[in-house]
ZAZA-118967 format. One record per atom (N, C-alpha, C, CB): residue in one letter; z, y, x. Coordinates in pm, whole numbers, padded with zeros to 5 digits, always signed. Glycine has a CB too. Example, Ala and Ser with C-alpha at 12.3 -4.5 7.8 and 13.67 -1.06 7.14 Angstrom:
<recs>
a+00780-00569+01319;a+00780-00450+01230;a+00780-00330+01320;a+00905-00447+01131;s+00708-00225+01285;s+00714-00106+01367;s+00787+00003+01290;s+00572-00060+01408;
</recs>
This chain:
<recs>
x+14455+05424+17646;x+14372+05424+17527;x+14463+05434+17404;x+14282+05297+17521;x+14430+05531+17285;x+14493+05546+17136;x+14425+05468+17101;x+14495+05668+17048;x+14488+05407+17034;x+14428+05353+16905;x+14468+05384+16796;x+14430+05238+16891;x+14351+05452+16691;x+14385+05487+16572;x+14288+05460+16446;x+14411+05614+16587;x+14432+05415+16363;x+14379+05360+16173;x+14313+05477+16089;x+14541+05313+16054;x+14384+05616+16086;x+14362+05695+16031;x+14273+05851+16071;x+14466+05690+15999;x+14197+05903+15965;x+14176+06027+16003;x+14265+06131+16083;x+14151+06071+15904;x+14431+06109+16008;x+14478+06206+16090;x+14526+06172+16220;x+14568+06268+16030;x+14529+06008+16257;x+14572+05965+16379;x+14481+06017+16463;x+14588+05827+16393;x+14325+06002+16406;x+14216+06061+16518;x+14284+06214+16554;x+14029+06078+16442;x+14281+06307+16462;x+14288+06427+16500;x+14387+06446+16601;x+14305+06502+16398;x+14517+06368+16541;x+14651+06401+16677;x+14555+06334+16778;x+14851+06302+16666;x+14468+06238+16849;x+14440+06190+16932;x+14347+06290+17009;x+14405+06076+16895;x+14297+06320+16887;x+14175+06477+16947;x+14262+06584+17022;x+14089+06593+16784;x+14322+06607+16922;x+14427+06704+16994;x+14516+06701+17095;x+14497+06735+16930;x+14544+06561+17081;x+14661+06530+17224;x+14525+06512+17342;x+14796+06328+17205;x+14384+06573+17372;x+14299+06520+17453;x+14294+06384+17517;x+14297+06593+17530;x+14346+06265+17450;x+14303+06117+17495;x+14185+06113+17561;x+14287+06021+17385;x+14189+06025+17675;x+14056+06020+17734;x+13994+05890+17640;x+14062+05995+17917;x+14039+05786+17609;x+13984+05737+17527;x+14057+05677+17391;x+13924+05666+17593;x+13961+05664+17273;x+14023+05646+17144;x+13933+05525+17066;x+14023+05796+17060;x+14007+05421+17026;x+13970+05316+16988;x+14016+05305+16854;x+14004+05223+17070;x+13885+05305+16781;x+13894+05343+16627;x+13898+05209+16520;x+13754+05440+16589;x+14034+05178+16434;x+14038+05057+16422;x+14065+05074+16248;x+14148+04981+16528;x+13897+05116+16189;x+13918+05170+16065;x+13800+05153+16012;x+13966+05301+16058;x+13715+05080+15973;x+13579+05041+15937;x+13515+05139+15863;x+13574+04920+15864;x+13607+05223+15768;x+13536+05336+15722;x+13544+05436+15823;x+13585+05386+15595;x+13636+05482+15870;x+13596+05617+15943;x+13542+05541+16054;x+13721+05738+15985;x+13500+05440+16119;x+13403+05415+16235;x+13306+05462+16229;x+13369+05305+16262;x+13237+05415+16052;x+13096+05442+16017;x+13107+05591+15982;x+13033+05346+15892;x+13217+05683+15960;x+13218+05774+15925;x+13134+05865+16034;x+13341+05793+15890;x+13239+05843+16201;x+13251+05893+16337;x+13072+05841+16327;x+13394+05808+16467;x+13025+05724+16351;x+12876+05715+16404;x+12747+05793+16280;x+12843+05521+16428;x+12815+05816+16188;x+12692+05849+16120;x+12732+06035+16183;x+12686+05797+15907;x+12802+06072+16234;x+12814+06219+16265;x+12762+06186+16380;x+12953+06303+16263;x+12781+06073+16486;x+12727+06110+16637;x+12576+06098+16592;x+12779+05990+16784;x+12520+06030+16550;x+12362+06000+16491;x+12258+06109+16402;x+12382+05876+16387;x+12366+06181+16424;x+12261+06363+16385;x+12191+06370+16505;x+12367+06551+16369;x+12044+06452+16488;x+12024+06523+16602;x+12066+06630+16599;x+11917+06533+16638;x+12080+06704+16693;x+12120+06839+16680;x+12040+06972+16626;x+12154+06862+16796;x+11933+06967+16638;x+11868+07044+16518;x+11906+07039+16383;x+11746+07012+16506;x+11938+06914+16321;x+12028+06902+16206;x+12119+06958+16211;x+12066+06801+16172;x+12192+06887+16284;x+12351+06920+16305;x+12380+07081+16299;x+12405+06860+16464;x+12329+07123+16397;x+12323+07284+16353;x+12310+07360+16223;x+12224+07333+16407;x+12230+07337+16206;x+12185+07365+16013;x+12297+07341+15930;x+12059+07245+15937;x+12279+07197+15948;x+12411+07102+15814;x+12569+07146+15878;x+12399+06854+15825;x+12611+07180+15978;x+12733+07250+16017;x+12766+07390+15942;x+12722+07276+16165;x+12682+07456+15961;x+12707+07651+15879;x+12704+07565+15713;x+12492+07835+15911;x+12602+07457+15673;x+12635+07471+15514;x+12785+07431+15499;x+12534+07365+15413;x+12844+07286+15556;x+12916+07238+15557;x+13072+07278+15583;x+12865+07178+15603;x+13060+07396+15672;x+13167+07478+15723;x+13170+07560+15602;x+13144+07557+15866;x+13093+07632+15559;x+13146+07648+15420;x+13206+07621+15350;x+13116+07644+15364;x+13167+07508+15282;x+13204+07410+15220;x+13373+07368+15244;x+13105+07311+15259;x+13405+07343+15391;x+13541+07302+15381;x+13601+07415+15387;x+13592+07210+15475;x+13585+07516+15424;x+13658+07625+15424;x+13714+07681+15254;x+13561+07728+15504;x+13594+07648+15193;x+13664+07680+15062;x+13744+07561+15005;x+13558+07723+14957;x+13710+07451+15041;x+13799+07351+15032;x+13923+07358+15022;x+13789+07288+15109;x+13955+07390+15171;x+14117+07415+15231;x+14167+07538+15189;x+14132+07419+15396;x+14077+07669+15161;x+14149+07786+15051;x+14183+07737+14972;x+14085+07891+14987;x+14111+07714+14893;x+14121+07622+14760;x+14206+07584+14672;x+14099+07530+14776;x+14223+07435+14768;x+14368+07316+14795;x+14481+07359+14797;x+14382+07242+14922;x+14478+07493+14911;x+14633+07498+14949;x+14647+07603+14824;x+14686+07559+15134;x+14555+07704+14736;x+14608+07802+14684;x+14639+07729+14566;x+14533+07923+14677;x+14572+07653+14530;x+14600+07542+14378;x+14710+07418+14425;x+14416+07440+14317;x+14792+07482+14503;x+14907+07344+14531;x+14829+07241+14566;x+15003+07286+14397;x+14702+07191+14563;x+14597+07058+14569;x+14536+06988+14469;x+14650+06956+14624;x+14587+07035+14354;x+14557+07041+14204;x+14387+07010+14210;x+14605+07211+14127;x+14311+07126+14290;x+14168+07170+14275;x+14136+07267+14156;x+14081+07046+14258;x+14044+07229+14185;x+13933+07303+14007;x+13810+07250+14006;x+13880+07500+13994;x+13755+07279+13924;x+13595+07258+13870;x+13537+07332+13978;x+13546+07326+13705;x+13583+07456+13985;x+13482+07565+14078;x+13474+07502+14215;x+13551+07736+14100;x+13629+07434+14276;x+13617+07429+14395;x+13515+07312+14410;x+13745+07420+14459;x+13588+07247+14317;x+13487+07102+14339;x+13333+07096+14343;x+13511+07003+14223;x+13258+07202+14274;x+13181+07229+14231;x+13048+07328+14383;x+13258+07293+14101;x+13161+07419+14424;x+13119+07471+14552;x+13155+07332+14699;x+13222+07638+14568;x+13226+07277+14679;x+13207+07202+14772;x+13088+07053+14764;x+13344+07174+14795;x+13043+07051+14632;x+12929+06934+14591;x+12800+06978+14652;x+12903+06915+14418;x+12813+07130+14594;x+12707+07225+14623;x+12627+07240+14769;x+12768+07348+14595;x+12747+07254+14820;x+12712+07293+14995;x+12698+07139+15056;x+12872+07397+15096;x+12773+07017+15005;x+12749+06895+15029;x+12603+06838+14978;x+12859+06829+14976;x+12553+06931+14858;x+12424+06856+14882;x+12309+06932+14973;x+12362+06824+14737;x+12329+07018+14987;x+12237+07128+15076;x+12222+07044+15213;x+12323+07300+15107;x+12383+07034+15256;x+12378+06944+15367;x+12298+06831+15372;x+12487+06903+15390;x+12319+06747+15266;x+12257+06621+15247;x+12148+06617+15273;x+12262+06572+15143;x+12044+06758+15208;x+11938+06748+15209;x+11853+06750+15352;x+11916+06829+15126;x+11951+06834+15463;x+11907+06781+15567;x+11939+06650+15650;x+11918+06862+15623;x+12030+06574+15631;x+12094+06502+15722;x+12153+06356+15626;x+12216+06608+15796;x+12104+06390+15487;x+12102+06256+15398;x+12282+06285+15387;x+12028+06070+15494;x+12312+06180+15277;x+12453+06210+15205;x+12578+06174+15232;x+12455+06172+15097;x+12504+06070+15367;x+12608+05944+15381;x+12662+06054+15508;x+12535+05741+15428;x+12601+06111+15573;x+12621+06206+15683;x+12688+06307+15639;x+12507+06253+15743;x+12646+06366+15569;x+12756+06496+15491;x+12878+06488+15427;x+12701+06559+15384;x+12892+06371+15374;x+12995+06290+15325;x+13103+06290+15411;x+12954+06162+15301;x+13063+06233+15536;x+13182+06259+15671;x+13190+06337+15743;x+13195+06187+15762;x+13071+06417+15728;x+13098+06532+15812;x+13234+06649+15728;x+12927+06612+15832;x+13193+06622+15566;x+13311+06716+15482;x+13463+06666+15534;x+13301+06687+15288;x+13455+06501+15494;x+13587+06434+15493;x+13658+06432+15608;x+13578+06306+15456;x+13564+06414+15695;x+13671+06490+15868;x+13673+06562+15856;x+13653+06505+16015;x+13598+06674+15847;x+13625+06818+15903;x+13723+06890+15801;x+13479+06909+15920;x+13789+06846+15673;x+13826+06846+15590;x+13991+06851+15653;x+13761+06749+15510;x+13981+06700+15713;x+14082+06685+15800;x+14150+06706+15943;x+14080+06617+15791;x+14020+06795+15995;x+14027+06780+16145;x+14063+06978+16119;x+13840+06697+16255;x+14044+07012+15968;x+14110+07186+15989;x+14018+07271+16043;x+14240+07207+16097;x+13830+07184+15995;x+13753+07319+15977;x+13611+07229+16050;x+13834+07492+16080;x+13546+07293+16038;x+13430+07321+16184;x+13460+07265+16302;x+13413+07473+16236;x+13532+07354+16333;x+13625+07347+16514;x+13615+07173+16500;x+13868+07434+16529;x+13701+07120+16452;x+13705+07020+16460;x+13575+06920+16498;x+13759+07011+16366;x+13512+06890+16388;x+13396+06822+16400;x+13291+06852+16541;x+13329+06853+16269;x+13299+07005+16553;x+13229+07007+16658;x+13298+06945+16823;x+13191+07153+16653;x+13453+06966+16838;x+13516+06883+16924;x+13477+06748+16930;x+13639+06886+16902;x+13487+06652+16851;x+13426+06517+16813;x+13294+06547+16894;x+13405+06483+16633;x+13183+06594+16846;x+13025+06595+16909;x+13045+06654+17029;x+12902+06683+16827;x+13096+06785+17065;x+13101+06774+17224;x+13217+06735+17313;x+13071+06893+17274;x+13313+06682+17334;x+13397+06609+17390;x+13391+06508+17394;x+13480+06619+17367;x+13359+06467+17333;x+13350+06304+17313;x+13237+06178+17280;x+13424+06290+17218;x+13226+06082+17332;x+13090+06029+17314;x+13127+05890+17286;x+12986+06049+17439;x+13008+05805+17203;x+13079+05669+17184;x+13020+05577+17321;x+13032+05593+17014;x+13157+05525+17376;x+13129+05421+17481;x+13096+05256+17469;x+13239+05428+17553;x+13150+05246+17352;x+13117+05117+17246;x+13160+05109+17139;x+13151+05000+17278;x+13065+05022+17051;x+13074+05039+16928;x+12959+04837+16904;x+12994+05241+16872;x+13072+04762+16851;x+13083+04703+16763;x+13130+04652+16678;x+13066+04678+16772;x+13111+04601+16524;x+13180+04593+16437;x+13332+04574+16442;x+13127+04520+16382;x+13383+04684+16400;x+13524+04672+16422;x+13610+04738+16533;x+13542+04549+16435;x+13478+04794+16662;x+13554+04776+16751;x+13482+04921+16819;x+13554+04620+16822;x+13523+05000+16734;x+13415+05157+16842;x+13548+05204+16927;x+13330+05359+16705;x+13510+05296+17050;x+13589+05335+17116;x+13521+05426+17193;x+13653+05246+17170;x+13578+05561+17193;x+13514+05705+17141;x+13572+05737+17317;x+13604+05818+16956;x+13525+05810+17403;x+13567+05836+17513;x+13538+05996+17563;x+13511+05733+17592;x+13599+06064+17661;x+13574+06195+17656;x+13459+06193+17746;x+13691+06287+17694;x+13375+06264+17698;x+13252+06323+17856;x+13285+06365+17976;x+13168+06450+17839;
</recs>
């Protein structure tokens, strides 16, 4: 079992395929369960706005040194509230901020199909592969 503090610890953990990952980070816990707690009719929808969204993100970022802009910020609020509107804000919120970090789409969708939560209480989720 990994255990990991950070967003990017998850991702190396995603990536190194851990069979299981024990998430020891109170925000991204609630981050990880408010993404498993889509249905997938949502999820579908709020993914194409959202993939947008980080994609111009990460153009963005890397072409402005990380600086940003108004515009970027502005297209990524944009597509974050579209999302919202299906799947509420608190959901889109982490779905941007991982996938932000996880280097797209790809990512987030690894999380929903690879992996499922095996327990989860306060403090103590631990994410396992299917």
């Amino acid at each position: 079992m990994i255990e990991v503090k950070t967003k990017q610890e998850l991702k190396n953990a995603i990536l190194s395929g851990a069979d299981e990952i024990k998430v020891d980070n109170p925000e991204l816990e609630r981050a990880l369960l408010r993404i498993f707690a889509i249905k997938q009719y949502a999820w579908s929808a709020a993914i194409v706005l959202v993939g947008g969204g980080i994609s111009a993100a990460i153009v963005i970022f890397a072409a402005s040194a990380g600086a940003g802009s108004p515009v970027s910020t502005g297209l990524v609020m944009s597509t974050a509230g579209g999302a919202a509107t299906i799947v509420g804000l608190p959901a889109a919120t982490a779905m941007i901020s991982l996938g932000i970090v996880m280097g797209g789409v790809a990512g987030l969708k690894t999380i929903r199909e690879k992996y499922q939560v095996k327990s989860k209480e306060k403090g103590n989720l631990v994410l396992c592969k299917k």
